[in-house]
C-alpha positions as CSV (number, residue, x, y, z in Angstrom):
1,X,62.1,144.2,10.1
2,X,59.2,143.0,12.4
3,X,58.7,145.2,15.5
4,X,56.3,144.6,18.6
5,X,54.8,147.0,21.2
6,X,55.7,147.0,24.2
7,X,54.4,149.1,27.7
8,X,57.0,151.0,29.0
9,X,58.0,154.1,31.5
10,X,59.2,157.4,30.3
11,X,58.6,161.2,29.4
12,X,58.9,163.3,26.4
13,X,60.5,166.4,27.3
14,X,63.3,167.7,29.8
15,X,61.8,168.3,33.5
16,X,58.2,166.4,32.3
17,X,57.5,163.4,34.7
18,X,57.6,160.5,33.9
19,X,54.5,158.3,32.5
20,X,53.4,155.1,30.9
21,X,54.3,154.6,27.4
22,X,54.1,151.9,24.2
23,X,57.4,151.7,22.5
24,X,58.2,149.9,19.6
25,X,61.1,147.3,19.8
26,X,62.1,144.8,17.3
27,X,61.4,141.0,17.2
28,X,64.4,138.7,17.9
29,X,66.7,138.5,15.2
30,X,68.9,135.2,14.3
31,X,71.6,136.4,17.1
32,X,69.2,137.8,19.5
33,X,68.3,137.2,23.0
34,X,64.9,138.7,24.3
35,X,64.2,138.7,28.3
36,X,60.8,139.8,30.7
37,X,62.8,142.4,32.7
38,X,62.3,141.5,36.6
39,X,64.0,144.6,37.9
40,X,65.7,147.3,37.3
41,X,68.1,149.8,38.9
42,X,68.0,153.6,39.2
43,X,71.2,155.1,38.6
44,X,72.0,158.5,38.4
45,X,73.2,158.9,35.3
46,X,69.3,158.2,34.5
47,X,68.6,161.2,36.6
48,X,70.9,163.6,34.8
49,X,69.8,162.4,31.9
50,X,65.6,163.1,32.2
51,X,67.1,166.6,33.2
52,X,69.1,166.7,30.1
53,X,72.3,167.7,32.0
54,X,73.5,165.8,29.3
55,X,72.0,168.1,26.2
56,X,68.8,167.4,24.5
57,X,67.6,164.0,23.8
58,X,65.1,163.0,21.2
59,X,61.6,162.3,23.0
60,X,60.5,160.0,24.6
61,X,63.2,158.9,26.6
62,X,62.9,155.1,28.0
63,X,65.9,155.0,31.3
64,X,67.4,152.1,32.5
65,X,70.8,150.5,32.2
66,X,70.4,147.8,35.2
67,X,68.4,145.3,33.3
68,X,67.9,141.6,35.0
69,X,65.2,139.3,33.1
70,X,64.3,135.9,32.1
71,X,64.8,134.9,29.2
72,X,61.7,134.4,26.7
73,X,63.0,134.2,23.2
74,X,66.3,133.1,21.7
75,X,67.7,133.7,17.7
76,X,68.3,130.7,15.3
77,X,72.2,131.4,15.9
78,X,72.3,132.4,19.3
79,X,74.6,129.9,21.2
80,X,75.1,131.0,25.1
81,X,71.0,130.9,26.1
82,X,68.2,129.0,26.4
83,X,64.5,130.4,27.7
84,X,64.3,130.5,31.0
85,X,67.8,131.2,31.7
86,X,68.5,134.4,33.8
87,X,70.1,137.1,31.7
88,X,71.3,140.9,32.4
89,X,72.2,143.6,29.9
90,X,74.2,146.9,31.5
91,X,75.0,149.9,29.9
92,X,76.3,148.8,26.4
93,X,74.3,147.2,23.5
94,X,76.4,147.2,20.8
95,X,79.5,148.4,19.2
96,X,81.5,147.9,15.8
97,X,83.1,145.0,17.3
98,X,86.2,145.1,14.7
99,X,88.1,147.8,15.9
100,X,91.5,147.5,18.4
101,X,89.4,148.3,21.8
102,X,86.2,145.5,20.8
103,X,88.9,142.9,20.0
104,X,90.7,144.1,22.9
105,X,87.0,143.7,25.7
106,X,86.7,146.9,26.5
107,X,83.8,147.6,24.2
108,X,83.2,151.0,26.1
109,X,86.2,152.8,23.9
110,X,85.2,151.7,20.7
111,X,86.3,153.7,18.3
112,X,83.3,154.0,15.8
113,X,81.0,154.9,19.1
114,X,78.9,152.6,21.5
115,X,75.6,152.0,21.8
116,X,74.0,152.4,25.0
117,X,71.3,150.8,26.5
118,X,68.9,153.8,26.1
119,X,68.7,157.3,24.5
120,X,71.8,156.0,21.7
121,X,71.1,156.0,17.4
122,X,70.0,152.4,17.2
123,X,71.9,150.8,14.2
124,X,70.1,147.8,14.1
125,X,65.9,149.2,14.7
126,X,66.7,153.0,13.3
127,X,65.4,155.6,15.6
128,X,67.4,155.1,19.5
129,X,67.0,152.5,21.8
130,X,64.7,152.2,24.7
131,X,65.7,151.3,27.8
132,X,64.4,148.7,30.9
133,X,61.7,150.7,32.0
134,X,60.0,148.5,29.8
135,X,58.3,144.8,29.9
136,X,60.8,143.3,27.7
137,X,64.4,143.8,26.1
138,X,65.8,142.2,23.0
139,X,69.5,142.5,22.6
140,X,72.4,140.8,20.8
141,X,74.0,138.1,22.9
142,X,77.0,139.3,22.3
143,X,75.9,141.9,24.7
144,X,73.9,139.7,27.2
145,X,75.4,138.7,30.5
146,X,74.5,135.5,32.0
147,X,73.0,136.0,35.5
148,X,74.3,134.3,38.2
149,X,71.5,133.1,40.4
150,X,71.8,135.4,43.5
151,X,69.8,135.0,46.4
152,X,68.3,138.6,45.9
153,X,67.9,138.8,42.4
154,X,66.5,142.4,42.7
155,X,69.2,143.6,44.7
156,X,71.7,142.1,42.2
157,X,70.8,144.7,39.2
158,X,72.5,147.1,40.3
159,X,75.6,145.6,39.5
160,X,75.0,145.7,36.0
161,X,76.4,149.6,36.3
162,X,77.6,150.2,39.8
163,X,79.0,147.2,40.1
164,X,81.6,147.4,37.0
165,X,81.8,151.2,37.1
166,X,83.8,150.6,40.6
167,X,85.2,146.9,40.1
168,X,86.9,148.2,36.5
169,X,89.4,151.0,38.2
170,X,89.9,148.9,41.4
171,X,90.6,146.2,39.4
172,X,92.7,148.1,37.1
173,X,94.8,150.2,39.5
174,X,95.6,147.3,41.4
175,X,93.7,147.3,44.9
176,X,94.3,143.8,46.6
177,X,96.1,143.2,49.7
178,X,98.8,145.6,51.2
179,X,96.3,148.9,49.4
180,X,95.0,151.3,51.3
181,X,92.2,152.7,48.8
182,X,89.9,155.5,49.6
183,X,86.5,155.9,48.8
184,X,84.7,159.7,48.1
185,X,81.4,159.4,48.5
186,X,78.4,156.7,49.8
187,X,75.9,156.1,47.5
188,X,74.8,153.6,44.6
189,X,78.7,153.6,43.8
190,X,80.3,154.2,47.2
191,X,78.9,151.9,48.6
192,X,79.8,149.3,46.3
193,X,83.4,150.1,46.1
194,X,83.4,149.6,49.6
195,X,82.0,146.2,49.4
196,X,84.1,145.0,45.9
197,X,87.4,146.7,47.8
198,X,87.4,144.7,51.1
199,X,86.9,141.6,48.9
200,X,89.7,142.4,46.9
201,X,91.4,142.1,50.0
202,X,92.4,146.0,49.8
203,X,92.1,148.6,53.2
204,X,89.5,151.0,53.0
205,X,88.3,154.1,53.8
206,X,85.9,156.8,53.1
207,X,85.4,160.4,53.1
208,X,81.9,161.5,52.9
209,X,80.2,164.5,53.7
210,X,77.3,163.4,55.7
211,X,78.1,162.3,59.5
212,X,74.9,159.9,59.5
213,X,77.3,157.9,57.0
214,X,80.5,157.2,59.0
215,X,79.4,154.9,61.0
216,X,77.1,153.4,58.1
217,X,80.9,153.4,56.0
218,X,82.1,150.9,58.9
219,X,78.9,148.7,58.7
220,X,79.3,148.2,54.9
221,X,83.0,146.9,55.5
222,X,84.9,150.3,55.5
223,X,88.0,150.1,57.7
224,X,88.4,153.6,58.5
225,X,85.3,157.1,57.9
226,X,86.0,160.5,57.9
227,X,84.0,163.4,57.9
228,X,85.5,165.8,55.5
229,X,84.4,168.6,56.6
230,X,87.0,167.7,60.1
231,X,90.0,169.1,58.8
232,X,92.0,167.6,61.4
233,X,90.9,163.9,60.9
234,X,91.5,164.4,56.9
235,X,95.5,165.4,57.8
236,X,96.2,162.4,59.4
237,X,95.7,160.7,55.7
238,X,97.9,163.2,53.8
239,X,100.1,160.9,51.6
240,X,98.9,157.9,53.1
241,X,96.7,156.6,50.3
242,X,97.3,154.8,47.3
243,X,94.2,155.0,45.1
244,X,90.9,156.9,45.9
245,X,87.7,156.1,43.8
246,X,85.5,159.3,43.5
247,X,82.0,158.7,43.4
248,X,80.6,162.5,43.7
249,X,78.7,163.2,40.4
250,X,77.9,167.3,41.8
251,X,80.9,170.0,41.9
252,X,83.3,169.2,44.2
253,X,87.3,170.1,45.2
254,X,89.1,166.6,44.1
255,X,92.9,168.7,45.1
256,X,91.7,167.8,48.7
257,X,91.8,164.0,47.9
258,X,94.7,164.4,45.7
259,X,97.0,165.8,48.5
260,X,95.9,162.6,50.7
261,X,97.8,160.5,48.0
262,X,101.5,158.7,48.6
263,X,103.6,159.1,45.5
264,X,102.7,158.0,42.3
265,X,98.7,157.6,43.9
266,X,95.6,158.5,41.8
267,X,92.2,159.4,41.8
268,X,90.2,158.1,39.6
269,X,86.5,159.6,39.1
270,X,83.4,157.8,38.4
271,X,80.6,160.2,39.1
272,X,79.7,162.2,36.4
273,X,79.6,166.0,37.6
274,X,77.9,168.1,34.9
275,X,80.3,170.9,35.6
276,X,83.6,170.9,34.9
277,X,86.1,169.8,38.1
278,X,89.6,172.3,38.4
279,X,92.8,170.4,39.1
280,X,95.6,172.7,40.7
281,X,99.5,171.8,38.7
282,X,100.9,171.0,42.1
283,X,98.6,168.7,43.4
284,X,99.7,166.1,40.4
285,X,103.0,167.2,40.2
286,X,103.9,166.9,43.6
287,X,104.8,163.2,44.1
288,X,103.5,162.4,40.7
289,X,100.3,162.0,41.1
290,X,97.0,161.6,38.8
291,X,93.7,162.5,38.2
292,X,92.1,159.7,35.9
293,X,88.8,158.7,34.6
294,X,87.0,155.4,34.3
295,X,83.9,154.5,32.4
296,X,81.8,151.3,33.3
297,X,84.0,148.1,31.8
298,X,83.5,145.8,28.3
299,X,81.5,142.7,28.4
300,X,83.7,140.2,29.6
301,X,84.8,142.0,32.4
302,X,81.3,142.8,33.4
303,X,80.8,139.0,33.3
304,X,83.8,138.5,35.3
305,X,82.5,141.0,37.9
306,X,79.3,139.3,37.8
307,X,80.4,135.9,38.8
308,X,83.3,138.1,41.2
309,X,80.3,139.2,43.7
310,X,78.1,135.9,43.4
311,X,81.7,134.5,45.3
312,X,81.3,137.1,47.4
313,X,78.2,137.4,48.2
314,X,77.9,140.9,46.9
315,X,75.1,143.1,46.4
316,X,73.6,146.5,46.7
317,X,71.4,148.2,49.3
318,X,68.9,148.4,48.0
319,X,65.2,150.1,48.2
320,X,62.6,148.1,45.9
321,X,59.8,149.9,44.3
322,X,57.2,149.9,42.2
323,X,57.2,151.6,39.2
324,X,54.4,154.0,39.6
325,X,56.7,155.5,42.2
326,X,59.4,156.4,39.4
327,X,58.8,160.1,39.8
328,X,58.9,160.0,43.6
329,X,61.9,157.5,43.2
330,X,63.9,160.3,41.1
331,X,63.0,163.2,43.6
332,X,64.3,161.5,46.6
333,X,67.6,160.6,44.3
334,X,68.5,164.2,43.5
335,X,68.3,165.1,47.3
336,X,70.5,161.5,48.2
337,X,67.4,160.2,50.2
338,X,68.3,156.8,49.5
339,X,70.5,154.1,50.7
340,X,71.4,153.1,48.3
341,X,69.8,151.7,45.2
342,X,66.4,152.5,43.9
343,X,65.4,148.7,42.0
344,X,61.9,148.8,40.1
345,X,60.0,145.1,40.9
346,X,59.1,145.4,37.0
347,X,55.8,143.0,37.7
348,X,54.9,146.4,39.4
349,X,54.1,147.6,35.2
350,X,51.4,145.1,34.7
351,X,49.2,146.8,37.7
C-alpha cells in the first residue's frame, strides 16, 4: 500500500507537550474519501487521553475526533462525494460491519471492536490511526458524514462528538415535549444538551457547580439553574425529573441526581470519570430508577443529528485557535477555563 506524509500535531510520551510531527497515512483506496481538515474540536476525552488516564498508548499519539474538511480526493468506488464537497469524520473509523449492532447503525457496539479515529490498531494501514491534528484525513466513506453547510463551519465540529454523545441518550430516552430533563454539568457537552433538549421540545434544567454558570444555563436555553451546592434549591426537584444527562467526566456523587428522579427516571452518564462512580442500592431501587451509560451514536444517527442542528440552527460555543496554542489550549481545558469548545482553525498548521 502507497502511504504519504503528512504534518501533524502530537507527543510521544504521557505528560510530554505536544509538538509538530510527519505521520504517515495511506493514499485513497477504491472506497476512500480523503479531506484538508479545516477545524477541529478539542474534546476531553483527548485530554485524558495525552495524560494516559486511559493506560498507555503507543507513541506518538495524533488527537482529534472533531474532524470537518473539504474534500480533496475520492476512490474509484466511492459513491456519496465528489471533491470539494464538505465532509466530517467523528469518533469511529471503521468497524466489522457484519455483525448484529453494524447491521443494526449503532457501529459503536460492534462486537469485533471499533476503530476510532485516533490511538486504535489500524486494520487497514497496520500500526494505529492518527487523528485530525493533521493536514489531511483519508477514511472509508462508509464512515464519512456529509457536512451540512453551517454558517460557522468551525463552530459546527464539535458536533461530530458532543453533539451525538448528548443527542443519542436524549434521543433514546425519549426527551420531547411534556419532559422535564436535567442537565449535570456546562461544558463542551452540557452545553450542548442544553441546546439539542430545548429543540427537542423537552424542559430543561441544570445543576452545575459553578455560580458564574446559572445564569449563563438560562442564556443557552436552560429553563430552570441550580447551584448544587444550595441544598435547598436542589429539594425542590426531588422526584420531579424524568431523565438527567451527566456530563461530569471527574469524581462526583451521581445518588444526588438520582434521588431528584420521578419513578422509573434515569441518569444516563456521558463524561468519562477515570475513577470509578459508587451507586447506593436504594437510590435505583427506590422508584425504579437507573444509572445508564451512553457512548457517542453509529453513523447514521450522527448524520441524522448532523442535519437535526443545521434545522436548528445549532452549534457550539466555541473558542477558535491556532494550533500552536494546543498546549495552552489543553491547560486551560483541565482547569474548565473555556466556554465551551476549543476548535483548531487547521490553516493555523501551515504557519
Amino acid at each position: 500500500m502507497e502511504t504519504q506524509q503528512v504534518k501533524a500535531y502530537g507527543t510521544t510520551a504521557v505528560e510530554e507537550p505536544l509538538h509538530e510531527i510527519t505521520i504517515t497515512r495511506r493514499t485513497v483506496q477504491p472506497h476512500d474519501v480523503e479531506f484538508e481538515i479545516l477545524y477541529c474540536g478539542i474534546c476531553h476525552s483527548d485530554l485524558h487521553q495525552i495524560k494516559g488516564d486511559f493506560g498507555a498508548f503507543p507513541p506518538p499519539i495524533v488527537p482529534g475526533h472533531e474532524i470537518l474538511g473539504r474534500v480533496t480526493a475520492v476512490g474509484a468506488h466511492v459513491k456519496n462525494f465528489k471533491i470539494g464537497d464538505l465532509a466530517g469524520v467523528g469518533c469511529i473509523v471503521d468497524s466489522c460491519g457484519h455483525c448484529e449492532y453494524c447491521e443494526d447503525g449503532i457501529e459503536q457496539f460492534c462486537d469485533e471492536g471499533v476503530t476510532f479515529s485516533f490511538n486504535s490498531p489500524d486494520k487497514i494501514s497496520g500500526g494505529h490511526t492518527f487523528g485530525g491534528f493533521s493536514k489531511t484525513y483519508v477514511c472509508n466513506e462508509r464512515y464519512v458524514l456529509k457536512m451540512p453547510a453551517f454558517e460557522n463551519l468551525a463552530a459546527a465540529a464539535p458536533l461530530l462528538c458532543a453533539g451525538i454523545t448528548v443527542y443519542s441518550p436524549l434521543k433514546h430516552w425519549g426527551a420531547g415535549p411534556g419532559k422535564k430533563v436535567g442537565v449535570l454539568g456546562i461544558g463542551g457537552l452540557g452545553h450542548m444538551a442544553i441546546k439539542i433538549a430545548k429543540a427537542m421540545g423537552a424542559e430543561v434544567v441544570v445543576f452545575t457547580t459553578s455560580p458564574s454558570k446559572v445564569e449563563d444555563a438560562k442564556r443557552l436555553g436552560a429553563d430552570e439553574a441550580v447551584l448544587s451546592s444550595d441544598a435547598e434549591a436542589m429539594a425542590k426537584y426531588n422526584r420531579k425529573l424524568h431523565f438527567i444527562v451527566d456530563t461530569v467526566s471527574a469524581k462526583h456523587d451521581v445518588n444526588v441526581y438520582l434521588n431528584l428522579l420521578r419513578h422509573d427516571g434515569t441518569v444516563v452518564l456521558v463524561g468519562l470519570p477515570p475513577e470509578p462512580l459508587e451507586i447506593g442500592a436504594f437510590n435505583v431501587v427506590s422508584g425504579r430508577r437507573s444509572f445508564a451509560g451512553s457512548n457517542i451514536g453509529g453513523i447514521a444517527e450522527t448524520q441524522e443529528m448532523l442535519d437535526f442542528c443545521f434545522e436548528h440552527n445549532i452549534t457550539a460555543e466555541s473558542e477558535i485557535i491556532n494550533i500552536q496554542d494546543i498546549n495552552k489550549a489543553f491547560e486551560r481545558l483541565e482547569k474548565g477555563d473555556v466556554k465551551y469548545r476549543f476548535v483548531i482553525d487547521m490553516a493555523s498548521l501551515e504557519k
